[in-house]
N, C-alpha and C positions, 0 to 999 in steps of 0.2 A: 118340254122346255119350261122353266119357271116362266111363271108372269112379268113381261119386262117391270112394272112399277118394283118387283121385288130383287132388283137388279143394281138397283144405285139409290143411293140418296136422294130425295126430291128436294133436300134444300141447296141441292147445288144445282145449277145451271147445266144444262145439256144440250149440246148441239148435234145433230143426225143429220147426216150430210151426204152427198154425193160421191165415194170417195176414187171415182174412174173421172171426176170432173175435175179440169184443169184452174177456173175461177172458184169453185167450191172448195177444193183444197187449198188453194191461195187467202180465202176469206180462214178460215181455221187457222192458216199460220199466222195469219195476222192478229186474231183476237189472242191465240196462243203468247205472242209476243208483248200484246197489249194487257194484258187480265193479271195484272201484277199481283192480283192476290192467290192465281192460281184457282178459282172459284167454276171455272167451266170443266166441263165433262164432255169426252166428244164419244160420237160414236159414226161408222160407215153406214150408210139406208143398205148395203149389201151384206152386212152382217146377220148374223140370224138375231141379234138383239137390236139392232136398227128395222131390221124388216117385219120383226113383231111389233115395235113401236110406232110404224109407220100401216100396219093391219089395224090396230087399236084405233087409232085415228085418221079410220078410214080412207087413207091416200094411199091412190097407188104403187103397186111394186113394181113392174115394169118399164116405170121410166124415171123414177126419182128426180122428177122437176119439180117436186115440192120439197122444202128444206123447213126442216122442222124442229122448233129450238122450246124448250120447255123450261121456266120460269117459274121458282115457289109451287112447281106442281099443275101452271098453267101452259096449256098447248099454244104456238105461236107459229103460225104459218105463212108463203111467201111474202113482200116486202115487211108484214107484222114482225118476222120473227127478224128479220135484217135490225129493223125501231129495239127490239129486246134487247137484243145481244150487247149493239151499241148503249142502252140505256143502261145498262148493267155494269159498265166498263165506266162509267163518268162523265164527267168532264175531260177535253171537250166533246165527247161521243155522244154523250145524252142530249146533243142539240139536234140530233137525228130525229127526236121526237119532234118537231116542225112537220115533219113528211106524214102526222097523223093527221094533219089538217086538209090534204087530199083525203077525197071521198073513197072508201074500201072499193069503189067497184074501178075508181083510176089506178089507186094501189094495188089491186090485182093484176089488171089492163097489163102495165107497166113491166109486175113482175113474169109473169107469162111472156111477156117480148123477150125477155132477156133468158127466162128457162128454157123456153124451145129452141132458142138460137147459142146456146150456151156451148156446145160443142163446138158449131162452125166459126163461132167468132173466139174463142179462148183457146180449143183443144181441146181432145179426151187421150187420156192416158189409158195403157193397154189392160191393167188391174188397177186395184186402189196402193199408192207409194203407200214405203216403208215410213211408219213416222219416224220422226227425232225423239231420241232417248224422254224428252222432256214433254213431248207429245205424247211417246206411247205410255206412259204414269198416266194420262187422263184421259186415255182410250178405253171405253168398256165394246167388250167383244159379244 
């Protein structure tokens, strides 16, 4: 397999996600809807181009509770990468950058509550959905 970095653009935004998770897919449709410029790139952490990019940056493949969104080439991991995505998308989204003023060890705390329990409180889906015609343009496989 090529080197994921030789896979997409690094100057577009990329998000590598969950894609059997019911709130992880949910959060993708949402930026998908909000990124008027079309500027994100998505990929599944079950992909073999997600799960080499999620090897690269040392997080596990067995349970993809870490979401992992890369910026200008920079790695951003749980609540971090939620502060990117949103800063990236504007106004008024870039006011998400307030939540850097928690200490990274609450900011982790926080997102770990919510990755472990992501199933039981949201749902898991049986495989990763189909995306929409307009998704699957900025899905790398």
């Amino acid at each position: 397999m090529n080197h994921p970095s030789e896979l997409f653009d690094a100057c577009q935004p990329l998000i590598v996600f969950d894609g059997v998770c019911v709130l992880c897919s949910g959060f993708v449709r949402t930026v998908v809807r909000l990124d008027r410029k079309s500027r994100f790139r998505f990929a599944t952490a079950q992909s073999p181009f997600g799960e080499a990019l999620f090897h690269k940056y040392g997080l596990r493949t067995d349970s993809y509770e870490a979401k992992l969104v890369l910026v200008g080439g920079a790695p951003f991991m749980r609540l971090d990468s939620l502060i990117a995505v949103m800063s990236e998308l504007g106004w008024p989204w870039r006011a998400a950058k307030i939540l850097l003023l928690l200490p990274r060890p609450v900011r982790d705390w926080l997102y770990e509550r919510i990755a472990k329990n992501r199933y039981a409180i949201f749902g898991r889906k049986d495989s990763c959905e189909i995306p929409s015609a307009a998704m699957r343009a900025r899905m790398i496989d």
